[in-house]
N, C-alpha and C positions, 0 to 999 in steps of 0.2 A: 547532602549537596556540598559541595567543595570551595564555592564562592565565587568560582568562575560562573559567565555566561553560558548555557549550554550553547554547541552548535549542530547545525544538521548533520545526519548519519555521511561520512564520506562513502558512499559506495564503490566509488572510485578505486578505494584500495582495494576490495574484491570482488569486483566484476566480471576478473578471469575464473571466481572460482565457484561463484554465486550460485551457478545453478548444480552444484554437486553436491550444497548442503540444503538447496529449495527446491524441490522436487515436487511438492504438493499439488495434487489435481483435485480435491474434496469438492473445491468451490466452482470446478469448470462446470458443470449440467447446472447450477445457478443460474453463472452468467451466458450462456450456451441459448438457455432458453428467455433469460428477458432481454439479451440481444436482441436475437432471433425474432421476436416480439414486435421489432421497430422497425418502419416501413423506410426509413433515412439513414441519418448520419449519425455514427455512436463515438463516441469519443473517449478513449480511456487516459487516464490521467494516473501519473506512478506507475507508468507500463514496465519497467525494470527490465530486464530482458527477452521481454515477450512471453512468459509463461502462459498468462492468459490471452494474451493477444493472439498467438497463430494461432491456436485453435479455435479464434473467432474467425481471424481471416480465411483460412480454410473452410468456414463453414460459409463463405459468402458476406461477410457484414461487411458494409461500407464503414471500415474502422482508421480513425487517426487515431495517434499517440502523442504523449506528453511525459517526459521525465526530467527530473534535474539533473540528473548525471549523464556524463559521455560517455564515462567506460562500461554502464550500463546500457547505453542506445548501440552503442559503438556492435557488443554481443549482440544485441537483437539484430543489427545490418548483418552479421553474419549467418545468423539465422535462416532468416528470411532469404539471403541470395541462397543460400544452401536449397531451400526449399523453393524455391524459385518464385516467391515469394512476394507481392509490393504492398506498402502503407505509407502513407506520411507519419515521418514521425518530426518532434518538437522539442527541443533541449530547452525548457523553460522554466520557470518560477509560478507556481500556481497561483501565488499572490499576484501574480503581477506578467498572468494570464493571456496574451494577444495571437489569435489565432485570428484567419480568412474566414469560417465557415461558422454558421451557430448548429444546431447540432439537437434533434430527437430524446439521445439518451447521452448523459455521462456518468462515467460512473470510477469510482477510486475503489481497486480490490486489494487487499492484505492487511486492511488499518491503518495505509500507509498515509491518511488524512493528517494521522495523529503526528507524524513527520515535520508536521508546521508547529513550532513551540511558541508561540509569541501570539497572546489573546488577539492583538491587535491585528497580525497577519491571518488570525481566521476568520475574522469578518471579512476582510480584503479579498480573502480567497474565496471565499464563500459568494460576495458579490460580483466578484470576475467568473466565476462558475454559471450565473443566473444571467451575466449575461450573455455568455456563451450560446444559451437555451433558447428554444426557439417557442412560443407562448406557448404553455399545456405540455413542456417537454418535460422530461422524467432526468433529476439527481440519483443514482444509488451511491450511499458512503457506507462503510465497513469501517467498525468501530469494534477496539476491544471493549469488553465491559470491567469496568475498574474494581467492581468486586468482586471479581472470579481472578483477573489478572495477578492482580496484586499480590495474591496469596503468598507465590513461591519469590516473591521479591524482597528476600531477606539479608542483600548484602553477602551472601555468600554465594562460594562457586558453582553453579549444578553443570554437567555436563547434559548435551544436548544429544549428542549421538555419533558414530563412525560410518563415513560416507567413502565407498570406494571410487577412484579416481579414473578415467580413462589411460594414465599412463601406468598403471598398477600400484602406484600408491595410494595411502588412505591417509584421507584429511577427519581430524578430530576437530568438532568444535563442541569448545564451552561460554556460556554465559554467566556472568553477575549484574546484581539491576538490587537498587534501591527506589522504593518511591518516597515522595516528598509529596504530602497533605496538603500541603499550603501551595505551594507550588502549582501541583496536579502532575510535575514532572519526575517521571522513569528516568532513568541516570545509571551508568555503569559501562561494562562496555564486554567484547566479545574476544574471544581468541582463537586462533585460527592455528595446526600441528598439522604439518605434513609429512609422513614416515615413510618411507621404503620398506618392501616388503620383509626386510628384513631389521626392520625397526629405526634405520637411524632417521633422524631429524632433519629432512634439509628445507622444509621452511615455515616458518615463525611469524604468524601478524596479530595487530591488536587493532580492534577498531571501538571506536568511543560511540556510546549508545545514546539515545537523549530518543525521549519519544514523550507527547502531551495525551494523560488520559480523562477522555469527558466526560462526564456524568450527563444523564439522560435528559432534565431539564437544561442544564448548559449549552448541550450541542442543538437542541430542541430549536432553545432562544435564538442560539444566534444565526441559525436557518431562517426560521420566521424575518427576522429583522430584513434575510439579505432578499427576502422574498420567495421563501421556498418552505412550502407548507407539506406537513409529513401526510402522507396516504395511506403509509404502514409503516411496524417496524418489527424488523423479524427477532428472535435471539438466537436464532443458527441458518445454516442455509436446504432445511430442508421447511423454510419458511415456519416453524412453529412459531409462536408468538413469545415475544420477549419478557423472560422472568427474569426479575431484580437477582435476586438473591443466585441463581442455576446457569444463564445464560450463558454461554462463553463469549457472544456479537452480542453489538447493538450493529445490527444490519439496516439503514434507516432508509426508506425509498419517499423523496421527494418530486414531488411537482412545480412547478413555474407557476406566478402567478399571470394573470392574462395581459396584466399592463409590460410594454416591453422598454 
């Protein structure tokens, strides 16, 4: 750590480019199906540019959204009108949570929970979440698991992989990530290389990384506290059961307790 405070991920800076290096669909028949499940209102929370999202909405779910970034909601407007498309969406602060409607299911897909770094704003978030919920309603959060995570978190550069671009060029991206024990905080940051087909360079970003990773009793705790007691927890998403040592998630699905 560097002795500065961390701050949250600015997504901002790559919004336009976001979904050429996150393409992932592994975890869509997941949440497809415990959507699908719920006879109400589901609410996704760190919806980012709709990845998961229209392919809920498509399928029929009565779905709002919730993200902190604009140039991230801003993508998914375009999205959506493209597809012809509607949802409420919410440029918010999960801590500090005020939505119209309480809500069936909500649930946070990518680990993007771990986004909130400050112990104090997980409880906050955690209780603005429950009370979103409507009695007997269903949390799902998606958690890395800090001892699979961590491994390649050794302060050096790995590269991530080459992403072809709709205007023929290709965007490189690399990552560096230290963790910090004491902490619990991931720290480093990303890089972003955009080349022309014919190699040269024309654009260049770095974005500062900060992510909080919880251990299993931790994240446990402070659910219980906010009122949200575990029913399961998976370690991947084709629901096997979560091993310490193997898991890559702690996939955690909570419930509401009855008082509201």
């Amino acid at each position: 750590m560097n002795g500065h405070a961390p701050k949250p991920i600015e997504f901002d800076l790559v919004a336009d480019i976001y979904d050429t290096y996150v393409s992932v669909d592994f975890d869509l028949p997941f949440w497809l199906q415990e959507a699908g499940s719920v006879r109400g209102k589901v609410l996704e929370l760190a919806c980012g540019t709709g990845r998961v999202s229209i392919p809920l909405v498509k399928a029929g779910i009565d779905l709002s959204c919730v993200d902190y970034s604009y140039g991230m909601l801003g993508q998914f407007r375009v999205k959506l009108e493209r597809e012809g498309l509607s949802c409420p969406l919410y440029c918010q602060d999960i801590a500090g949570l005020v939505l119209p409607d309480r809500f069936d299911l909500i649930f946070i897909p990518f680990n993007s929970f771990s986004e909130i770094l400050d112990r104090r704003k997980h409880s906050e978030a955690l209780t603005r979440i429950r009370s979103h919920l409507k009695a007997g309603g269903k949390f799902i959060c998606t958690l890395q698991n800090p001892v699979v995570r961590t491994v390649s978190m050794d302060g050096a550069e790995h590269r991530i992989g080459e992403f072809p671009m709709p205007s023929g060029n290709t965007l490189i991206v690399r990552s560096m990530l230290t963790f910090d024990r004491e902490t619990h905080l991931a720290s480093g940051e990303q890089t972003y290389e955009q080349l022309t087909p014919d190699g040269h360079l024309v654009d260049h970003r770095r974005l500062a990384i900060s992510f909080y990773l919880f251990g299993k009793a931790e994240f446990e705790d402070a659910a219980a506290q906010a009122g949200l007691m575990t029913e399961a927890l998976y370690g991947n998403y084709d629901r096997r059961s979560f091993e310490q040592e193997t898991s890559p998630f702690m996939i955690w699905k909570l419930t509401s307790s009855a008082t509201t």
